[in-house]
C-alpha positions in Angstrom: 0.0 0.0 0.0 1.0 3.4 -0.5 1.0 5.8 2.2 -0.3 9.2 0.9 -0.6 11.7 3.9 1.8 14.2 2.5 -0.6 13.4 -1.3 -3.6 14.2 0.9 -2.5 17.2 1.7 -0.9 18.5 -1.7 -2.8 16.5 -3.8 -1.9 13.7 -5.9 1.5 15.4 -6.7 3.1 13.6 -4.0 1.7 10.3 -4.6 4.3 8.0 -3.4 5.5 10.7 -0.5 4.0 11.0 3.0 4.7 12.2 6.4 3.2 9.2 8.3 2.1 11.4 11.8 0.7 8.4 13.3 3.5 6.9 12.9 5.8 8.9 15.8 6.7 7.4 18.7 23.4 41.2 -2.5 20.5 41.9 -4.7 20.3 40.3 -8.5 19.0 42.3 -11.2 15.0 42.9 -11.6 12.5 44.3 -9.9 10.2 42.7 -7.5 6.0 43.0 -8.4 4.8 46.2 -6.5 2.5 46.1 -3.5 4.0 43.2 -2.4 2.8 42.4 1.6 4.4 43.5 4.6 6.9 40.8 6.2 5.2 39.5 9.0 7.7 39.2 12.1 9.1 35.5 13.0 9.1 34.4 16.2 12.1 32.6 16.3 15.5 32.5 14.6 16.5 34.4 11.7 19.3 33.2 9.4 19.9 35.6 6.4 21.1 33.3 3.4 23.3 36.0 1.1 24.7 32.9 -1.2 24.2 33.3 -5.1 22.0 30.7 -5.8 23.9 27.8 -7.7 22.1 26.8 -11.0 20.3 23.9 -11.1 18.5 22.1 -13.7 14.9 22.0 -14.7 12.9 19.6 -17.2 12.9 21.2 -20.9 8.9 21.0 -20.7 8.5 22.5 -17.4 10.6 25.1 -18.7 8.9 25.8 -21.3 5.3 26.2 -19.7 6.9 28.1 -17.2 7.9 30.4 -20.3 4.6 30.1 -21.4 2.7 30.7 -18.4 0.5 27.6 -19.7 -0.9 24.7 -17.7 1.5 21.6 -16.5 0.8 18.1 -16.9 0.0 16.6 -13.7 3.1 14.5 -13.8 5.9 13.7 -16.5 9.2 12.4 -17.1 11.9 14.7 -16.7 14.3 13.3 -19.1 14.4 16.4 -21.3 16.6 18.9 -18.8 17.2 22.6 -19.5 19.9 24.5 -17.5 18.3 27.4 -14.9 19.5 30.3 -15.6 20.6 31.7 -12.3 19.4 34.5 -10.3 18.6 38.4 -12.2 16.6 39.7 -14.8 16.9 38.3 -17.9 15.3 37.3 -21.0 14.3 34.0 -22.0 15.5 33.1 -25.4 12.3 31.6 -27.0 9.8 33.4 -25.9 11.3 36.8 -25.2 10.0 36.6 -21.7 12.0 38.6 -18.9 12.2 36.7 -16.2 12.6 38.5 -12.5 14.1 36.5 -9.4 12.4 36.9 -5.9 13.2 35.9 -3.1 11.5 33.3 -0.2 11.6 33.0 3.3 11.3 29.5 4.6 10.6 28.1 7.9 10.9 25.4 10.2 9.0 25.0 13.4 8.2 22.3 15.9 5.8 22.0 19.1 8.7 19.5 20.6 12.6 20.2 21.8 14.6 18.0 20.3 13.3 17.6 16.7 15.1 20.2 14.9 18.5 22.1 15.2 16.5 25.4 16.6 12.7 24.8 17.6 12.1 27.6 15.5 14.2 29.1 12.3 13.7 31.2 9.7 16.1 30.8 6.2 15.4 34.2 4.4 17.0 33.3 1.1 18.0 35.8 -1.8 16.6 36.6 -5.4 16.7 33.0 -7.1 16.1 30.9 -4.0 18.6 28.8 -2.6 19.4 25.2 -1.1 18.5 24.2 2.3 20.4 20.8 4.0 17.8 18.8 5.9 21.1 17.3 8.1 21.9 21.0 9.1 18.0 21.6 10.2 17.0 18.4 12.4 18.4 16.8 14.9 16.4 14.1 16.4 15.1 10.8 15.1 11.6 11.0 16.0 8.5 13.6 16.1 7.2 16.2 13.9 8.0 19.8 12.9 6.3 22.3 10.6 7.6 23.8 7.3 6.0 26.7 5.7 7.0 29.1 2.8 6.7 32.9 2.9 6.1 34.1 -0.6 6.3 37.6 0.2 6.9 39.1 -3.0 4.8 37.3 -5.2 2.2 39.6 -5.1 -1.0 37.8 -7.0 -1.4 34.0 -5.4 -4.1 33.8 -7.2 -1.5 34.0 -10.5 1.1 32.0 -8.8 2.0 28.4 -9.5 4.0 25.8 -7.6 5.7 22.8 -8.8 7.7 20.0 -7.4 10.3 18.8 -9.4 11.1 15.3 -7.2 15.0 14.2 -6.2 13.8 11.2 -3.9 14.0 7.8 -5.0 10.9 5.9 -3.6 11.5 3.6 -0.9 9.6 1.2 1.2 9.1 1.8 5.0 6.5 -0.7 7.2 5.1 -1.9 4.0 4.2 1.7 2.7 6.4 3.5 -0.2 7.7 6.7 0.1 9.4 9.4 -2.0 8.1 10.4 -5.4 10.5 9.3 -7.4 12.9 10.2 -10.2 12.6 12.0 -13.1 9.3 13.2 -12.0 7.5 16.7 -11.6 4.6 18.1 -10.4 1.9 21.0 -10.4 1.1 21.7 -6.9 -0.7 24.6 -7.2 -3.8 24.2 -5.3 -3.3 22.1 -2.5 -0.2 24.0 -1.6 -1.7 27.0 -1.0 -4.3 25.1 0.9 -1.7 23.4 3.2 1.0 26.2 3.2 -1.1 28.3 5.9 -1.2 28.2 9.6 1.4 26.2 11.1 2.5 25.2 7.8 3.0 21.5 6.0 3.6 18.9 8.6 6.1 16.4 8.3 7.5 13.1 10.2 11.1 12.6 10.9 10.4 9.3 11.7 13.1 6.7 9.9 14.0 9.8 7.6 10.4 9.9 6.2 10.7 13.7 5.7 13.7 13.3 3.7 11.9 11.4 1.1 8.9 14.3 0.8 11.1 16.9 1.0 13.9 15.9 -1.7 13.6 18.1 -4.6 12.5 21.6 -5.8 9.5 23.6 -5.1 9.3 25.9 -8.2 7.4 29.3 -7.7 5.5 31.3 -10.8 4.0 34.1 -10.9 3.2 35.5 -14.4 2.3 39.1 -15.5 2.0 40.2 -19.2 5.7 39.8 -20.7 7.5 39.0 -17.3 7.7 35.8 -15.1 8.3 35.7 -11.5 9.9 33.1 -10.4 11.9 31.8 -7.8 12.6 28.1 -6.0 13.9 26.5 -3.0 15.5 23.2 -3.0 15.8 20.5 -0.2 18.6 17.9 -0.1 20.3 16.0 2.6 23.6 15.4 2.5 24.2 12.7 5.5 21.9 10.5 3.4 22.4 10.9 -0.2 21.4 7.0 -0.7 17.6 8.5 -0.8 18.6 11.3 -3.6 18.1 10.4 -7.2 21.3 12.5 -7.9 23.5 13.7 -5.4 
């Protein structure tokens, strides 16, 4: 059987993922969209990530609807890669697009000592997003912490879209599978923005579960008339790279 928590609450775009609760014992180039929402204030601590964002690569297609502002496929094969294309202002060759990099905050919070590296922390990551290590964050083996995504900047959610371009290879835990696999991506859209509120998206540390959710890149796109923003955040671990598709 599959266990689908984490594709109850994001859909069916994490189908092989879950987060098994019950089972616990400087500035690039571009300008940000105007009227963007006052930062709320963090109760906890803040880590200020000034790290150019390394390039990473994204399916062709995914690309090329991001490009296109148009609708992804539900899921597809990621064989076809295109290289990202770092972190400023720039135009995309095909379709003339100019694409502006935001920024995201991203943070990690637990009801429980002993879960992750600082009961509460903030990553406030530059224009073009960045890479967060799972190992750095947690600490424990057991329990359950909270992740949630502050998008200040994108100022139109009802524009925005979210996708999830898996790293995890799917593995079995107490019969149920986990991770989404490779070579795999996802439009998120809805059932993020359902889940990414309150406490934020809950996930299980439990034998590592959350490593095989998490393992990939959330993609954030917000189109308006010739421009795209965009931004992403990618999760890795690097104490367990077995569970990575590519290290």
């Amino acid at each position: 059987m599959i266990k689908n928590t984490f594709a109850l609450v994001l859909a069916s775009a994490f189908a092989a993922v879950a987060l098994a609760s019950e089972h616990e014992a400087a500035p690039a180039h571009g300008a940000a969209p105007a009227h963007a929402e006052a930062r709320p204030a963090f109760n906890g601590t803040v880590l200020e990530i000034r790290d150019t964002p390394e390039d990473f690569k994204m399916p062709g297609k995914l690309w090329d609807t991001v490009m296109t502002s148009g609708a992804a496929p539900a899921a597809t094969g990621g064989h076809e890669k295109k290289d990202d294309h770092g972190g400023g202002g720039e135009k995309d060759e095909k379709s003339d697009t100019l694409i502006v990099w935001l920024p995201v905050e991203v943070s990690f919070t637990a009801k429980a000592s002993g879960i992750l590296t600082h009961d509460a922390v903030q990553y406030n990551l530059p224009r073009g997003g960045g890479t967060l290590d799972l190992s750095k964050i947690t600490s424990g083996d057991k329990g359950t912490f909270y992740l949630k995504f502050n998008l200040v900047e994108f100022n139109n959610p009802s524009a925005m879209k979210v996708y999830f371009v898996s790293n995890a290879k799917k593995r079995r835990i107490d019969g149920d599978v986990y991770g989404a696999g490779c070579n795999v991506y996802f439009d998120v859209t809805s059932s993020f923005q359902k889940s990414n509120s309150g406490d934020g998206i809950r996930f299980n540390i439990t034998n590592n579960r959350h490593i095989s959710a998490l393992s990939g890149h959330f993609i954030f796109v917000q189109p308006d008339k010739d421009k795209v923003y965009l931004s992403q955040v990618e999760f890795n671990d690097s104490k367990n790279k077995d569970y990575l598709c590519k290290i």
